[in-house]
N, CA, C and O of each residue as an XYZ file, in Angstrom:
376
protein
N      12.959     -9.812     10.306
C      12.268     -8.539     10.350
C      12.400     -7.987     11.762
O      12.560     -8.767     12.701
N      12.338     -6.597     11.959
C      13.008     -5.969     13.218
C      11.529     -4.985     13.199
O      10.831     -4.528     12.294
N      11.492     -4.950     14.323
C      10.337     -3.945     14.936
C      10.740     -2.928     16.013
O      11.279     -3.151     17.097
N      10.299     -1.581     15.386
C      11.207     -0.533     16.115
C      10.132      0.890     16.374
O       9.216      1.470     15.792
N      10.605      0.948     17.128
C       8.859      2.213     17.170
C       9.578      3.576     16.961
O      10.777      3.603     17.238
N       9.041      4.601     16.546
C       9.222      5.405     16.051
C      10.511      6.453     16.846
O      11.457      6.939     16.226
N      10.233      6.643     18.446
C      10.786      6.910     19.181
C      12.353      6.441     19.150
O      13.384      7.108     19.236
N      12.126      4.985     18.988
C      13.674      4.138     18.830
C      14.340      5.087     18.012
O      15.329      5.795     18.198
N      13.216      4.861     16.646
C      13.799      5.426     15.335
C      14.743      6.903     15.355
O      15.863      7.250     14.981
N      13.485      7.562     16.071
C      14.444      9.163     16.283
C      15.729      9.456     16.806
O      16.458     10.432     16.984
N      15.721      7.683     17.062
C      16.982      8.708     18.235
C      18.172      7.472     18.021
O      19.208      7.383     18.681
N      17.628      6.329     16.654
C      18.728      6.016     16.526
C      19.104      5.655     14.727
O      19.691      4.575     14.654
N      18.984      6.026     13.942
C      18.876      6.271     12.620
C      20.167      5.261     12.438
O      20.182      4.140     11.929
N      21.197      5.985     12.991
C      22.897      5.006     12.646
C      22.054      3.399     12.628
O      21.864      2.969     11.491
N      21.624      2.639     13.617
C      21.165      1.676     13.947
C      20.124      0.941     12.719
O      20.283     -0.245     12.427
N      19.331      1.574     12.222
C      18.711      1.817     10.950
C      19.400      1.430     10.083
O      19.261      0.293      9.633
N      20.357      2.314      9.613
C      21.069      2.152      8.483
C      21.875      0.567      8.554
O      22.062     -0.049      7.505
N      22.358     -0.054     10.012
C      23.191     -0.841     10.028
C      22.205     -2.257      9.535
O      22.623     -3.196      8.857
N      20.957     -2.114     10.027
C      19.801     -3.065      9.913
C      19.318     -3.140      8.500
O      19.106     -4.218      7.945
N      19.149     -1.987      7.932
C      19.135     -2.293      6.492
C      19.902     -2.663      5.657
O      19.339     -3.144      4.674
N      21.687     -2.633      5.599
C      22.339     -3.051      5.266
C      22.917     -4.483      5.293
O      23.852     -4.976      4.660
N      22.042     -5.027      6.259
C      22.370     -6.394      6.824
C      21.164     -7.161      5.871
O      20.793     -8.328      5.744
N      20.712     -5.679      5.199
C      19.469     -6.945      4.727
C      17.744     -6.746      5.415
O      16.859     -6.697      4.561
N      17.389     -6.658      6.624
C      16.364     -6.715      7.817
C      15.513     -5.554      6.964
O      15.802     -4.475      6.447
N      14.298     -6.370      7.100
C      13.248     -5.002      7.011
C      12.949     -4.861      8.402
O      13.062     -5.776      9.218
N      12.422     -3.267      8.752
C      12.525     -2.207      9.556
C      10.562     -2.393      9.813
O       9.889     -2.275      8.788
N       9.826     -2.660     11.125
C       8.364     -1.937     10.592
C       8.473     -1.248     11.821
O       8.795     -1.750     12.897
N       8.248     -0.327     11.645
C       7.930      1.259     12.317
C       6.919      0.841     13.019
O       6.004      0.292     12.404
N       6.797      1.035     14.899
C       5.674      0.959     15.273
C       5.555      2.108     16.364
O       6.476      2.555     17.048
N       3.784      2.613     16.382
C       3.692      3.797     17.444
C       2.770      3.087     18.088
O       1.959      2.432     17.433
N       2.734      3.100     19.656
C       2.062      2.498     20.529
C       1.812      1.135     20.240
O       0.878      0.427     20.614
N       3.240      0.747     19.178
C       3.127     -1.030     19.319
C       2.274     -1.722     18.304
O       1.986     -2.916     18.227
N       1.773     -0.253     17.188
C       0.942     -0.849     16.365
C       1.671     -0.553     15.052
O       2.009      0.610     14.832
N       1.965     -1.604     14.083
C       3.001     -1.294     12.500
C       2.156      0.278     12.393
O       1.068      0.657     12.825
N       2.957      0.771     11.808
C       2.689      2.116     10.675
C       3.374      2.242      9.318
O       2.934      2.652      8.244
N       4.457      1.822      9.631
C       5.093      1.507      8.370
C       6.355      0.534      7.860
O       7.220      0.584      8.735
N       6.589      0.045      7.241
C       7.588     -1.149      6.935
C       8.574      0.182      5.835
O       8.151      0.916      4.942
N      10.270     -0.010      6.539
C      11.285      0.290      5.938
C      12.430     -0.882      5.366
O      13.097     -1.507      6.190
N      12.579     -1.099      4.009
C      12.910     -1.705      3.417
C      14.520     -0.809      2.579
O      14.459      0.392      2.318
N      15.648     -1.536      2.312
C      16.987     -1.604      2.043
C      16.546     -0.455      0.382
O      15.475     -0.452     -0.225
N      17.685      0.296      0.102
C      17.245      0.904     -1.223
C      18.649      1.307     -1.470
O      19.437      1.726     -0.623
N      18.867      1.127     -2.751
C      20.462      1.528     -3.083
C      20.220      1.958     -4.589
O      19.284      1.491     -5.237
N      21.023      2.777     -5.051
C      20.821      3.139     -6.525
C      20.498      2.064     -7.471
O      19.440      1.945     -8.090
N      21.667      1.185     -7.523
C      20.691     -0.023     -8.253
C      19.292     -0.646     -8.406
O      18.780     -1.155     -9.403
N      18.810     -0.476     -7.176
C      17.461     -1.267     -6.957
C      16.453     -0.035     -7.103
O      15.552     -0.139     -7.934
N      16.559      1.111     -6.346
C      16.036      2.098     -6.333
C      14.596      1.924     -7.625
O      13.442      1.896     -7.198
N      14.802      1.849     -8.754
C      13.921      2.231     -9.430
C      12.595      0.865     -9.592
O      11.399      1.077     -9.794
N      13.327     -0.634     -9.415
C      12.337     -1.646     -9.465
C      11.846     -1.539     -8.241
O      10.678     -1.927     -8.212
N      12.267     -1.157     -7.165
C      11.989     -1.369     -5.712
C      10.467     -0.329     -5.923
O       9.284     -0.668     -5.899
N      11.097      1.013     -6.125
C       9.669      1.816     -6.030
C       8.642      1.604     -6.897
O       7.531      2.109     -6.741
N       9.014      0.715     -8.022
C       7.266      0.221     -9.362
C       7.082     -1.014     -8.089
O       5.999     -1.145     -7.519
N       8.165     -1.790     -7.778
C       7.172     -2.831     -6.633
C       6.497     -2.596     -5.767
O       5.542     -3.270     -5.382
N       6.946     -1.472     -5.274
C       6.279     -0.478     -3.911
C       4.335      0.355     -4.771
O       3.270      0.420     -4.157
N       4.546      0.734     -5.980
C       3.471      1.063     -6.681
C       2.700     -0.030     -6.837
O       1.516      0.202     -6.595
N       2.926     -1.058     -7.130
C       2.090     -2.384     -7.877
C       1.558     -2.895     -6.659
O       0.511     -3.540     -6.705
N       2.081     -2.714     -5.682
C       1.509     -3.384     -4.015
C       0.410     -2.907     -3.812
O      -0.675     -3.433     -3.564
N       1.049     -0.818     -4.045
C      -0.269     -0.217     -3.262
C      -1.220     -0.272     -4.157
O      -2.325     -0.195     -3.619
N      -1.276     -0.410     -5.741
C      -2.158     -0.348     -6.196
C      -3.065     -1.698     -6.029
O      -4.279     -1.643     -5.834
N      -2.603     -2.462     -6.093
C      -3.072     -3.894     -5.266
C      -4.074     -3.904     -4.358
O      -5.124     -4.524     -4.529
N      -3.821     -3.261     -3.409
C      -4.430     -2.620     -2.068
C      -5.711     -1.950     -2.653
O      -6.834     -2.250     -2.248
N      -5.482     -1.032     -3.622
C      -6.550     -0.314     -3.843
C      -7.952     -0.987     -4.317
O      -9.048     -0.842     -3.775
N      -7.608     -1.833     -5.574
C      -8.322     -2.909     -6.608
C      -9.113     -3.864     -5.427
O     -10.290     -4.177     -5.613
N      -8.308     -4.349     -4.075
C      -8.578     -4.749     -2.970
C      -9.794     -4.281     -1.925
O     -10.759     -4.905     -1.485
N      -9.389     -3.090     -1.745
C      -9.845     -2.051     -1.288
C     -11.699     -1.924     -1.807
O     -12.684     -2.226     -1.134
N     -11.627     -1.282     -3.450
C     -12.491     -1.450     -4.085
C     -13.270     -2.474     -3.971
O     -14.310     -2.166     -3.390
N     -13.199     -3.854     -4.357
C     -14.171     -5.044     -4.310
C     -14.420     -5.205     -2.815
O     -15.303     -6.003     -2.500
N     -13.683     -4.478     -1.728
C     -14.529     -4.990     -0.781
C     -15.896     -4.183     -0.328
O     -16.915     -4.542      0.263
N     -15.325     -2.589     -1.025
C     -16.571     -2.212     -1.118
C     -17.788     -2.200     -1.817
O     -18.752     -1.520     -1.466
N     -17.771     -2.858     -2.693
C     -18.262     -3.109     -4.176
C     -19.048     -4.322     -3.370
O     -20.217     -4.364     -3.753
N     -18.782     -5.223     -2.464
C     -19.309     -6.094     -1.747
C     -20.543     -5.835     -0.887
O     -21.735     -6.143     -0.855
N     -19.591     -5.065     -0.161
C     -20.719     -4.111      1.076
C     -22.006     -3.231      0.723
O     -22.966     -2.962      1.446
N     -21.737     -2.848     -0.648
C     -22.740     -2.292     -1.372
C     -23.579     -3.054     -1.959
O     -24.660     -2.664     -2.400
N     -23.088     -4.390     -2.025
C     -23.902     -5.239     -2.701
C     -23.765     -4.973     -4.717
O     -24.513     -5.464     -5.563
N     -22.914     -4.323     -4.880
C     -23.363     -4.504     -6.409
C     -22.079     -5.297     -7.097
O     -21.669     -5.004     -8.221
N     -21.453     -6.423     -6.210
C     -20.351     -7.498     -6.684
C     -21.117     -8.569     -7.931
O     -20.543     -9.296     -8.741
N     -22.956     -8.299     -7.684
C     -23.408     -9.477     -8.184
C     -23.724     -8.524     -9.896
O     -23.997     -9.131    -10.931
N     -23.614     -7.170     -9.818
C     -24.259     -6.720    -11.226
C     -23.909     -7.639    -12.166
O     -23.031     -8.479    -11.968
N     -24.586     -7.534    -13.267
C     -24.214     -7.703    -14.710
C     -23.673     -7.071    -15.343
O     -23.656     -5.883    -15.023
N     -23.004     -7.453    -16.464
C     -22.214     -7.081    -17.134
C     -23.456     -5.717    -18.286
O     -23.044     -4.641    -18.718
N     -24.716     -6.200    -18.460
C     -25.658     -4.948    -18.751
C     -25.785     -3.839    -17.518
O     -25.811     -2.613    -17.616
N     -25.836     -4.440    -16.654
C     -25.987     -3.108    -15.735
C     -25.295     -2.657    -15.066
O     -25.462     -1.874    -14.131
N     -24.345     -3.157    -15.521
C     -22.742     -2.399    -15.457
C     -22.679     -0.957    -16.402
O     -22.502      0.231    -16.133
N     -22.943     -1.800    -17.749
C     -22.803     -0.169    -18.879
C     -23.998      0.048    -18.892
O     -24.272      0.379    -20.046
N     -25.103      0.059    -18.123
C     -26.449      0.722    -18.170
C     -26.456      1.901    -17.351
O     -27.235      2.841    -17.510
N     -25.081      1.786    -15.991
C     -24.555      2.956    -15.270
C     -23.417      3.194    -15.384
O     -22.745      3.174    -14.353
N     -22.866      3.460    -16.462
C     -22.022      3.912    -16.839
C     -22.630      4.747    -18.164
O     -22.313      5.929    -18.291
N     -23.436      4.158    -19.064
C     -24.354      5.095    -19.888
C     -24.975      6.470    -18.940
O     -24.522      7.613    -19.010
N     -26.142      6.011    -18.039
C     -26.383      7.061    -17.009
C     -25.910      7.977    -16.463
O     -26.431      9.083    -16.322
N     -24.106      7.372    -15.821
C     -23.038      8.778    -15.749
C     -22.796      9.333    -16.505
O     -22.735     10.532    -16.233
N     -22.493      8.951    -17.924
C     -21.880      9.740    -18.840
C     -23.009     10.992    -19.091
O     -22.794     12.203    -19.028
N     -24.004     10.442    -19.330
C     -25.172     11.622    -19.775
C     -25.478     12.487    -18.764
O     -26.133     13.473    -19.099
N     -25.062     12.335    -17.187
C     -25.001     13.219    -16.278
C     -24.054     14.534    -16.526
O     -24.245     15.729    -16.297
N     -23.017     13.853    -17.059
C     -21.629     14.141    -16.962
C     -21.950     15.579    -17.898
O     -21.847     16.746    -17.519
N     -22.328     15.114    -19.107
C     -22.832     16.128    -20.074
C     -23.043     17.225    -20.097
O     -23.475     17.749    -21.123
Protein backbone atom coordinates (compact mmCIF):
# COMPACT_ATOMS: atom_id res chain seq x y z
CA UNK A 1 0.00 0.00 0.00
CA UNK A 2 1.41 3.50 -1.07
CA UNK A 3 0.56 6.71 0.68
CA UNK A 4 0.38 9.82 -1.34
CA UNK A 5 -1.14 13.13 -0.36
CA UNK A 6 -3.21 14.83 -2.46
CA UNK A 7 -0.74 17.46 -3.66
CA UNK A 8 1.59 14.43 -4.89
CA UNK A 9 -1.58 13.31 -6.52
CA UNK A 10 -2.18 16.59 -8.56
CA UNK A 11 0.72 16.79 -9.98
CA UNK A 12 1.43 13.28 -10.64
CA UNK A 13 -1.58 11.13 -11.91
CA UNK A 14 0.92 9.20 -14.71
CA UNK A 15 2.53 7.83 -11.34
CA UNK A 16 -0.98 6.76 -10.13
CA UNK A 17 -1.88 4.98 -12.92
CA UNK A 18 1.62 3.09 -12.90
CA UNK A 19 0.88 2.13 -9.03
CA UNK A 20 -2.38 0.85 -9.73
CA UNK A 21 -1.45 -1.23 -12.40
CA UNK A 22 1.22 -2.88 -10.46
CA UNK A 23 -1.53 -3.85 -8.30
CA UNK A 24 -0.76 -1.09 -4.98
CA UNK A 25 -3.62 0.50 -3.36
CA UNK A 26 -3.25 4.33 -3.39
CA UNK A 27 -4.57 6.16 0.27
CA UNK A 28 -4.86 9.74 -0.41
CA UNK A 29 -3.56 11.81 2.41
CA UNK A 30 -4.10 15.75 3.33
CA UNK A 31 -1.96 16.98 6.12
CA UNK A 32 -0.83 13.29 6.56
CA UNK A 33 -4.20 12.21 7.54
CA UNK A 34 -5.97 9.08 5.00
CA UNK A 35 -9.00 10.69 3.19
CA UNK A 36 -9.33 8.28 0.84
CA UNK A 37 -8.07 4.78 -0.40
CA UNK A 38 -7.69 4.40 -4.46
CA UNK A 39 -7.96 0.98 -5.56
CA UNK A 40 -7.10 -0.74 -9.41
CA UNK A 41 -10.55 -0.81 -11.65
CA UNK A 42 -10.70 -2.21 -15.15
CA UNK A 43 -13.86 -3.10 -17.11
CA UNK A 44 -13.85 -6.52 -15.97
CA UNK A 45 -13.87 -5.93 -12.32
CA UNK A 46 -15.55 -2.63 -12.53
CA UNK A 47 -18.98 -3.85 -11.62
CA UNK A 48 -18.07 -6.47 -8.48
CA UNK A 49 -15.50 -3.95 -7.33
CA UNK A 50 -18.24 -1.13 -6.95
CA UNK A 51 -21.23 -3.75 -5.05
CA UNK A 52 -17.87 -4.45 -2.82
CA UNK A 53 -17.25 -0.82 -2.46
CA UNK A 54 -21.38 -0.60 -1.53
CA UNK A 55 -21.44 -3.62 0.93
CA UNK A 56 -18.34 -1.96 2.90
CA UNK A 57 -20.00 1.35 3.12
CA UNK A 58 -23.09 -0.03 4.01
CA UNK A 59 -21.26 -1.99 6.68
CA UNK A 60 -20.04 1.22 8.07
CA UNK A 61 -23.41 2.45 8.31
CA UNK A 62 -25.23 -0.76 10.30
CA UNK A 63 -21.78 0.05 12.33
CA UNK A 64 -22.28 3.42 12.58
CA UNK A 65 -25.94 2.87 13.80
CA UNK A 66 -25.35 0.38 16.84
CA UNK A 67 -22.86 2.60 18.04
CA UNK A 68 -25.31 5.03 18.37
CA UNK A 69 -28.05 2.93 19.42
CA UNK A 70 -25.40 2.33 22.34
CA UNK A 71 -24.79 5.87 23.34
CA UNK A 72 -28.42 6.30 23.55
CA UNK A 73 -28.70 3.53 25.56
CA UNK A 74 -31.58 1.77 23.79
CA UNK A 75 -29.04 -1.42 22.58
CA UNK A 76 -30.78 -3.09 25.69
CA UNK A 77 -34.71 -2.57 24.32
CA UNK A 78 -36.91 -5.41 23.83
CA UNK A 79 -38.07 -6.85 21.21
CA UNK A 80 -41.89 -5.34 22.70
CA UNK A 81 -40.55 -2.05 22.91
CA UNK A 82 -39.10 -2.13 19.91
CA UNK A 83 -42.70 -2.43 18.02
CA UNK A 84 -44.30 -0.44 20.87
CA UNK A 85 -42.16 2.53 18.98
CA UNK A 86 -42.56 1.73 15.99
CA UNK A 87 -46.52 1.39 16.60
CA UNK A 88 -46.15 5.10 18.15
CA UNK A 89 -44.34 6.36 14.85
CA UNK A 90 -46.56 4.98 12.62
CA UNK A 91 -49.68 6.67 14.27
CA UNK A 92 -47.63 9.93 14.30
CA UNK A 93 -46.94 9.42 10.84
CA UNK A 94 -50.75 9.39 10.11
Amino acid sequence: MRFMSIREFRSSTGHLKELLMDNENVVLTSYGKPTAIIIDANEENFENTLREIQIIKAKRAIESIRELSVKAGMDKLTLEEINQMIKEGRKEND
